[in-house]
VOPAGU-2260 file (C-alpha; in pm, 1 decimal, decimal comma):
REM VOPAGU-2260
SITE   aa  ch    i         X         Y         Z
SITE  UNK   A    0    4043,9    4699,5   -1521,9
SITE  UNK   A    1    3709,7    4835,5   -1466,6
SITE  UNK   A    2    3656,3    5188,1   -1600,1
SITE  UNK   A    3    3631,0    5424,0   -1242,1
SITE  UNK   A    4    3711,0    5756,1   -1266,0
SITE  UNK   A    5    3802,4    5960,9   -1010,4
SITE  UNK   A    6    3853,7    6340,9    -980,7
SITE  UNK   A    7    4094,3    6375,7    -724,0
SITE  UNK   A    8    4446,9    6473,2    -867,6
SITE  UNK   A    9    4620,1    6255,8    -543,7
SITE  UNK   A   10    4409,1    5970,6    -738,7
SITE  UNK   A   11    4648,2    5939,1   -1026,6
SITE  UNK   A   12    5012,9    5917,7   -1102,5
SITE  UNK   A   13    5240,7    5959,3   -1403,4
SITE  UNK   A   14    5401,7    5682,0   -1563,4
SITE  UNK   A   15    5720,9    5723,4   -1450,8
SITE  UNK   A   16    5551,2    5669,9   -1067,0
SITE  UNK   A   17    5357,4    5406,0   -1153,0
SITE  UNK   A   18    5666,9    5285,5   -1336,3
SITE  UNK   A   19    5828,6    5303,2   -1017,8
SITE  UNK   A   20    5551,7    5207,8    -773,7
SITE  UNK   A   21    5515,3    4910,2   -1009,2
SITE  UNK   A   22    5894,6    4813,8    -996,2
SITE  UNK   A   23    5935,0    4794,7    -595,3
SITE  UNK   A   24    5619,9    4571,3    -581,2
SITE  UNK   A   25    5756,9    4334,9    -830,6
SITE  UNK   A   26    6117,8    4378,6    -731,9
SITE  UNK   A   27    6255,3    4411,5   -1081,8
SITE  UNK   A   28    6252,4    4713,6   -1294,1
SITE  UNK   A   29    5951,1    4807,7   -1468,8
SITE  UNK   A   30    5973,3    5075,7   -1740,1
SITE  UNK   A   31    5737,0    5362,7   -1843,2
SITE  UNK   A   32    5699,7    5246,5   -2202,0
SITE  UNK   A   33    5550,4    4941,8   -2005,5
SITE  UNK   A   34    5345,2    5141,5   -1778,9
SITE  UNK   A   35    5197,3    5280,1   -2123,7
SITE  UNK   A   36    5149,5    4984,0   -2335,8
SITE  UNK   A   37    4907,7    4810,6   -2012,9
SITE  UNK   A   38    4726,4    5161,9   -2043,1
SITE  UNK   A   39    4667,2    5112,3   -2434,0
SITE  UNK   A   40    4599,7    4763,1   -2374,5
SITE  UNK   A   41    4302,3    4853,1   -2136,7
SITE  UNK   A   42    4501,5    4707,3   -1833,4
SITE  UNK   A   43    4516,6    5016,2   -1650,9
SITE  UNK   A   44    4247,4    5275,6   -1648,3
SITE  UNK   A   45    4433,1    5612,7   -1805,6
SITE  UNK   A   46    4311,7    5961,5   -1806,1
SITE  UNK   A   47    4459,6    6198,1   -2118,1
SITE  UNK   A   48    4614,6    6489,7   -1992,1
SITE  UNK   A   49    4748,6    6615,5   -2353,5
SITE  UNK   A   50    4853,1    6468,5   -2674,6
SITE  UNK   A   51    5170,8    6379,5   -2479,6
SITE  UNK   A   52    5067,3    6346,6   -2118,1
SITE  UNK   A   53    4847,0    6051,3   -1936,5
SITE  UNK   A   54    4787,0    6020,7   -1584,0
SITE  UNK   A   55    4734,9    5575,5   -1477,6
SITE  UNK   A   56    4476,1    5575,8   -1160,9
SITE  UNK   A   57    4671,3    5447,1    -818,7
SITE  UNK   A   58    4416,6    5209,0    -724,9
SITE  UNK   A   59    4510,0    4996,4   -1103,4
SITE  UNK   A   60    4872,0    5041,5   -1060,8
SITE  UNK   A   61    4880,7    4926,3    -702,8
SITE  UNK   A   62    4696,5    4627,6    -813,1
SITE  UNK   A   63    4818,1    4487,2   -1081,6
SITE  UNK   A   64    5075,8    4204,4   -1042,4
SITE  UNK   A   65    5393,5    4208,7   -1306,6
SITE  UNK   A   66    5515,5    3859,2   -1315,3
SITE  UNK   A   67    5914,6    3808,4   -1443,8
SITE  UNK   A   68    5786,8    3529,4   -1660,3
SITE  UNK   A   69    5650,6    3515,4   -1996,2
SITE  UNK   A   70    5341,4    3360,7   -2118,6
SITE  UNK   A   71    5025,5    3371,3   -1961,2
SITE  UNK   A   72    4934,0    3420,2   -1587,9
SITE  UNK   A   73    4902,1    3184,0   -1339,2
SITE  UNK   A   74    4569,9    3261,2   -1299,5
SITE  UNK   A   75    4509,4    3267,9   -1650,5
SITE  UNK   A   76    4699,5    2913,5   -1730,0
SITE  UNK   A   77    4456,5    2737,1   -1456,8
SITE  UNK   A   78    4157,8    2834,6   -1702,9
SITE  UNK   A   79    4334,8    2685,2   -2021,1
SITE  UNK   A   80    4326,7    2380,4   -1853,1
């Protein structure tokens, strides 16, 4: 996800929202470990709050699309072949 910042607290969510905001959009259940590994992975655009603490911007978590399948996206497997 492209790096935006925004400083507006309404902005950005903890993981266990975007955990949850992620899960009804999907309609299975998405966990915050999950929620953390896309932010470490540079899927979702994270701002450090502490050595413990991130906040994951609304806009990226609201966008991105957790599939129940494994392997590579749709979108991705059209470009392999």
């Amino acid at each position: 996800m492209p790096k935006a910042h925004s400083d507006r607290f309404d902005d950005w969510m903890t993981g266990a929202e975007a955990a949850q905001l992620m899960s009804e959009r999907s309609g299975h259940a998405i966990g915050p470990d999950y929620v953390r590994w896309l932010g470490n992975h540079g899927k979702l655009t994270t701002r450090k709050l502490s050595e413990r603490a991130k906040l994951y911007l609304r806009r990226d978590c609201e966008r991105y699309v957790v599939s129940t399948v494994r392997g590579p996206k749709p979108r991705q497997a059209k470009r392999a072949a």
